[in-house]
Structures are given as structure tokens and as C-alpha cells.
DODO-399934 format. One record per residue (C-alpha): residue in three letters; z, x, y. Coordinates in steps of 0.05 Angstrom, whole numbers, plus 5000, padded with zeros to 4 digits. Example, Ala and Ser with C-alpha at 12.3 -4.5 7.8 and 13.67 -1.06 7.14 Angstrom:
REM DODO-399934
ALA515652464910SER514352734979
END
This chain:
REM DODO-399934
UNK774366705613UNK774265965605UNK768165575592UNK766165095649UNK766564365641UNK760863925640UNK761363125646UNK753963045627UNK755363435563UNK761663015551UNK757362355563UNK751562605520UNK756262695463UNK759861955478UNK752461585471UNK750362015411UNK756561815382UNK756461045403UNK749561045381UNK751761405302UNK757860845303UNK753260235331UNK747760475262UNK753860545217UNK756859875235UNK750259505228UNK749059915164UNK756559555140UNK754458905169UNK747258905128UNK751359085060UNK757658625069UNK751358035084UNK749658175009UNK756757974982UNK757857194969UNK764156864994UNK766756954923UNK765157684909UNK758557634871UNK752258054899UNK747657704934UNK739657924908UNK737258304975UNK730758165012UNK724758404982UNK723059175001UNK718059315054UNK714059825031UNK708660115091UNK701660315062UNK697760885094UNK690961175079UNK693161825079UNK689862455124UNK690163185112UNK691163165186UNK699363405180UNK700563045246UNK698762425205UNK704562455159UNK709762665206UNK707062015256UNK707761525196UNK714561755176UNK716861585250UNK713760915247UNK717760775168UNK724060975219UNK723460545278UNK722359985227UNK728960245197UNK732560245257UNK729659455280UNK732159185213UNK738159475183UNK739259285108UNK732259225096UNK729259725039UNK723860105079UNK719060435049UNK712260875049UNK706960975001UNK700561315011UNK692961004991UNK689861734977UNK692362535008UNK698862475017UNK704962344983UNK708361984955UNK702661554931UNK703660724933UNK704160754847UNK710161294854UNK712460874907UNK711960264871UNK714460624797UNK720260854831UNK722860154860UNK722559804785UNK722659074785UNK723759014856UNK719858504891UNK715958794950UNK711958685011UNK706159255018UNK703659225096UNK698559615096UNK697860055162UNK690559945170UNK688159555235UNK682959085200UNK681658785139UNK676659115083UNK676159475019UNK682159825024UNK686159245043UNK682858734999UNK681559254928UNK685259874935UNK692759644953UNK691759054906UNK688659574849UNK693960054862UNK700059524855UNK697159194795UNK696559984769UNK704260084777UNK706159394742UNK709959184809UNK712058554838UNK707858544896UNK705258134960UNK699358504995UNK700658245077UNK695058245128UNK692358845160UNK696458985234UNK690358735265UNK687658365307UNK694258225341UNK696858155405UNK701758705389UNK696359185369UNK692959095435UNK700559185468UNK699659775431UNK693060105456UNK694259815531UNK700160255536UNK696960825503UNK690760805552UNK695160785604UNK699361455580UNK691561785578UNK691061665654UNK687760925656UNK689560575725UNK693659945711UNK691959755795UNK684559985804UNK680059705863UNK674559285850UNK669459785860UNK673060235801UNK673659635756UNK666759535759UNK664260225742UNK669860195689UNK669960025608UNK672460175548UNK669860455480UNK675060195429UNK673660735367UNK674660415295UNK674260765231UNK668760265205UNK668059915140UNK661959565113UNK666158875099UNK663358415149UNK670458175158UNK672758905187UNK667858905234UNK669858135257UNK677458355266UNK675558995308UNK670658545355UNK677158025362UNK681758655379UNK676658865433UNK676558185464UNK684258205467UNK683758815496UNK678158625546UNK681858015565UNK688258475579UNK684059035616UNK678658625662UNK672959075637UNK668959115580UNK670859385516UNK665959525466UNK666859735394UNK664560335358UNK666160665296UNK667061345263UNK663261205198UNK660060595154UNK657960215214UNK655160165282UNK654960345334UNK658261085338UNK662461275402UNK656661675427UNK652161095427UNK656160575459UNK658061005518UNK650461035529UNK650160365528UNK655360265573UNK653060775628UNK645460405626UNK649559745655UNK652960235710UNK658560335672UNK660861085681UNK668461115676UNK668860925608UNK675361135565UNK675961195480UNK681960735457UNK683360995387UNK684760365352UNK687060895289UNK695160885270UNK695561585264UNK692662255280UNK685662445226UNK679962725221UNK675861995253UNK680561965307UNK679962705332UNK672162615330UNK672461995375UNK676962335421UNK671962835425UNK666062535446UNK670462095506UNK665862245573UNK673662085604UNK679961925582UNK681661855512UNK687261455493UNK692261845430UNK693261465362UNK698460765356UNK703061265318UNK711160985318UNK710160525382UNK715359985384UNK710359485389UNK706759835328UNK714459755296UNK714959085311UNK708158935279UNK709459175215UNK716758655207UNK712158125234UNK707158215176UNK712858225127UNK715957655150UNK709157285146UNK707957495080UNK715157275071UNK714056545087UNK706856485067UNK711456664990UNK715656184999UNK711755635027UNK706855724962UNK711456004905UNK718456044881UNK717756824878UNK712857354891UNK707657334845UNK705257944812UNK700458424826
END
């Protein structure tokens, strides 16, 4: 008995394989870029090396590995890699250890700047001896707010709402916290991006170290007649913070940045930042 014949398997298996030639061709393309016209090895870009907080959440790790691969895939022949703050491994010193001498770019997967961004990655770089440029957190951005608009809209928000729903409607945009004035600043710019985008009022809350909590803006919201209010979890990947926030939505809550192509995208924009603010200022990447 002879098997039956199936064009969509046959054109499944063309595209897989157009898709493993298309990676291995820019793969040869990025590696024949570092050879000179005479045969000498040209030195390679600086690595990228992603920095997460780390979450005994194991949904965490899995999400931030996908993001280190979409970067991957948006710019072959660049050294990708990831290094944890705290929980998870590896750590940003193994990281770091293991790459040598190699300059590096650390963006740091965090959505605002404080004392991890400003002490810890810093700390931790000058720990490992490394060659190191700390870039900006992701936000505020318009590509972070890309980010959360699409991932409200996946949770059920309506992109083409009346103007009687858009006035009962708002948005709690949940934060980690930090008590660095500055954090605080960049999450209040990311809600007004996001407000801006939406047409209803976002307000910021926080899981810890600030004010107010989730619970306590949406009470705030429903005393000005606001009653349809969604949670945007402005956190990159699934935690302890971000379940909690979720929790206490009175609606729709929106699921974590995670690997979103905008959230990709982000990342080689703050390298390439970091990238020209290095060689607008200095010859070479200064150490950490």
C-alpha cells in the first residue's frame, strides 16, 4: 500500500528548507564580511550581550532565550549573547569571563533606568575585568509602546471602540518600581506614549518600591468613571511582579513583552546607540 501524496507536505518541506539555506547563506555572507580584500581577518563588531534580572519564574528563562534568538536571526554575524543579573544562569561575570578581551555592548532588558541599570550591570562588568559599554534601558521608546499596544490588543482590547467605551475605558500600565526618581520619570514617559497611542488614560502603578500599586490606581480610575480598565505589563518576561499585576486586573490583562519583534528590534537599536555614542566619544570601548 502506497503512501498518499501531499503537496502541502512537499511545500512545507521546500520553505523549511529555503528558510535553513536563506540562514546559512547570510551566516557565509556575515563571515566572508570579516575577511579583507587581501586575506587578513577583519576585528568583528563588538558582542551584544542581553542582560536580564533573572526570575525563578521558568517561563522567564525560556521567554528571554527567544528574544537572544530573534536578535540572532535580525543580525547575522553579530555575537549574541545573554547574561543574567541574579537567579538564573549563566550570570553576566560567566558571561563576560567567558568572552575574554572582547569588547561588548551589555543592553540590559529592563524597561527603565535605576539601580540595576546604573550599579549592578556596571558592578558586575567591572567584577569580570571586561571591556564593556552599559546601553540605555529599552525604555521609554516608541518601540516598547509598539510592544505593549499589540500585546493589549492580543488580551482582548478594542483597537475600533465607540466613544461611549473609550470613555469608560483606561489603562493601568504595571511597572516593577524602583526608588530612583529617574525610573519612575521613564515609566510616566512610557505611559504617555502609550496614552497618546490608545486615546484613554494610562496610569502607572508598580509591583514594589513605589506608588501607587495596581489595586490602587484602578480605584482611582473607577472614581473618574473609568470602569473598563486593562493591566499592560510593561515587564519583559514572565515573574513573580508580573503574575501579581495580572492578578489584580478588574479586566483584561495584557501578557509580558517577551521575544516581540518590536522587543527584538529594540534591543539592536540600543546597541547601535551605544555603538555610536563609542565612537563619537572614544577610539574604543572604554572599560568597565
Amino acid at each position: 500500500m502506497t503512501a498518499s501524496h501531499h503537496p502541502h507536505d512537499e511545500s512545507t518541506t521546500l520553505d523549511s528548507t529555503a528558510h535553513l539555506m536563506n540562514r546559512i547563506s547570510s551566516q557565509l555572507a556575515s563571515q566572508l564580511s570579516l575577511v579583507s580584500l587581501n586575506g587578513s581577518r577583519r576585528p568583528g563588531p563588538p558582542a551584544l550581550v542581553l542582560v536580564a534580572h533573572g526570575s525563578r519564574d521558568p517561563r522567564a528563562l525560556s521567554t528571554v532565550r527567544a528574544l537572544v534568538e530573534r536578535v540572532r536571526e535580525l543580525r547575522p554575524g553579530l555575537p549574541v549573547h545573554l547574561g543574567h543579573i541574579e537567579l538564573n544562569e549563566p550570570r553576566l561575570t560567566d558571561t563576560l569571563t567567558a568572552l575574554g578581551p572582547t569588547d561588548a555592548v551589555l543592553v540590559p532588558l529592563l524597561l527603565a533606568r535605576g539601580y540595576h541599570v546604573k550599579r549592578d550591570i556596571p558592578e558586575l562588568a567591572a567584577e569580570a575585568q571586561a571591556r564593556a559599554r552599559v546601553a540605555p534601558p529599552l525604555g521609554p521608546h516608541p518601540l516598547l509602546v509598539e510592544t505593549l499596544y499589540d500585546r493589549l490588543v492580543e488580551a482582548g482590547w478594542r483597537t475600533r471602540a465607540d466613544e461611549r467605551s473609550r470613555r469608560s475605558s483606561a489603562v493601568v500600565l504595571a511597572a516593577a518600581g524602583s526608588r530612583d526618581p529617574e525610573s519612575k520619570l521613564d515609566t510616566n514617559h512610557t505611559a504617555q506614549l502609550l496614552a497618546d497611542r490608545l486615546g484613554v488614560p494610562v496610569i502607572p502603578a508598580y509591583a514594589s518600591a513605589s506608588t501607587p500599586t495596581v489595586q490602587t490606581a484602578v480605584r482611582a480610575l473607577a472614581a473618574r468613571g473609568r470602569h473598563r480598565v486593562a493591566v499592560a505589563s510593561c515587564f519583559t518576561a514572565p515573574g513573580r511582579f508580573a503574575t501579581q499585576c495580572a492578578e489584580a486586573a478588574p479586566w483584561i490583562a495584557s501578557a509580558p513583552l517577551g521575544a516581540h519583534p518590536a522587543m527584538a528590534r529594540l534591543v539592536l537599536h540600543r546597541y547601535d546607540q551605544a555603538m555610536a555614542t563609542t565612537a563619537s566619544t572614544e577610539p574604543e570601548l572604554a572599560s568597565a
